[in-house]
C-alpha positions in Angstrom: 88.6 132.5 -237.4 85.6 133.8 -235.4 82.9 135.3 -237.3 82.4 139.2 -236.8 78.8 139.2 -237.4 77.9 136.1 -234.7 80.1 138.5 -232.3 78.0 141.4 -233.0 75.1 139.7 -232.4 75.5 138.3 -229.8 77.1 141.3 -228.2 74.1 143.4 -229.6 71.7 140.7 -228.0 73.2 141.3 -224.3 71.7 144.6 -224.6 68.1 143.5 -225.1 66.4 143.3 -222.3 68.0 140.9 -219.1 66.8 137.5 -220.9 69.0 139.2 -223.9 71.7 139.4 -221.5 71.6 135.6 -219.8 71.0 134.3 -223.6 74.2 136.1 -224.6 76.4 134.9 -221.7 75.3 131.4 -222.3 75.7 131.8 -226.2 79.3 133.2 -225.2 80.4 130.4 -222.7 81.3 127.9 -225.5 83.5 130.1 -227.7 84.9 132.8 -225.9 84.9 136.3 -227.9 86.5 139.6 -226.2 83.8 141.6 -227.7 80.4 139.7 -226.4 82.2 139.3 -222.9 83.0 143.5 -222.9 79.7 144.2 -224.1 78.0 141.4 -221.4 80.1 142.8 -218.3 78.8 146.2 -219.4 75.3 145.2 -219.5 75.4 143.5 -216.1 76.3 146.7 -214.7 74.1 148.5 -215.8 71.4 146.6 -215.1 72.8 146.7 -211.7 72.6 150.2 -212.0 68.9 150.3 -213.0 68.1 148.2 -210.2 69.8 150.5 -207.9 67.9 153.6 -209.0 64.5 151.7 -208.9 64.7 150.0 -205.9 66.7 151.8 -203.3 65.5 155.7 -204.0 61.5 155.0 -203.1 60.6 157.3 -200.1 60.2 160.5 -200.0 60.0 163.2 -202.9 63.6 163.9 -202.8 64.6 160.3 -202.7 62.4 159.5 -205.7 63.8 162.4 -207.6 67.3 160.7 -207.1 65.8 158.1 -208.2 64.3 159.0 -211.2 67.4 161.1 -212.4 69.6 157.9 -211.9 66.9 156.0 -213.8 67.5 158.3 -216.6 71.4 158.2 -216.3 71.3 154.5 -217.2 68.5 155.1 -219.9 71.0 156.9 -222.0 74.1 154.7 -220.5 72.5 152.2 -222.3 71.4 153.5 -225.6 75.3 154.8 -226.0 76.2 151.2 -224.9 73.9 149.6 -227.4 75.2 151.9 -230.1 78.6 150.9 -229.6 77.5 147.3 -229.8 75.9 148.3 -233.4 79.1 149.3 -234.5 81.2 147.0 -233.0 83.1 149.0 -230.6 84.5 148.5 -227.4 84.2 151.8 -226.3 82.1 152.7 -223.3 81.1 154.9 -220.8 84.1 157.0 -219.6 85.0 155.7 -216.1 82.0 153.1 -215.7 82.5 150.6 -218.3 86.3 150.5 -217.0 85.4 149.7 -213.7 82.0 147.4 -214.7 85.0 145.5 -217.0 87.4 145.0 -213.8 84.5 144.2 -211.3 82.8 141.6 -213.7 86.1 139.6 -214.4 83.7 136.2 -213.3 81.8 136.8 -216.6 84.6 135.9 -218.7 
């Protein structure tokens, strides 16, 4: 039986910073758990998505607006992420986290 608390952790650990994230896929490779590969897939994309809003909207005003506004999207994307890590949910982000799970399948 897998242990809920190394699942959590691990799952929680994907969301600290991108090291966090590698760490946790590696940690999850050996003994496969649902949870850390949701929560992993997730984070991938949106750190994908933070990459987007800082590197592609520099420019102009308007494109750094854009830019900004997406960069604070995924701020709060992840906190809600993170939270549902904490308390061991799979739920996330209505629409995103569906398609980040069915895009990311060669995370598993």
């Amino acid at each position: 039986m897998k242990n809920k608390t190394t699942g959590s952790y691990k799952a929680i650990l994907a969301y600290i910073t991108f090291i966090g994230l590698i760490i946790a896929y590696i940690l999850n490779m050996d003994e496969k758990d649902k949870f850390v590969s949701y929560h992993v897939k997730n984070m991938f994309g949106l750190v994908i998505f933070l990459f987007i809003s800082v590197t592609f909207f520099q420019g102009n005003f308007i494109l750094q607006y854009i830019g900004q506004t997406l960069w604070v999207i995924s701020f709060f994307m992840w906190v809600f992420s993170l939270l549902m890590a904490i308390t061991g949910k799979t739920k996330g982000i209505p629409i995103i986290s569906d398609l980040f799970q069915k895009w990311f399948k060669f995370l598993d």
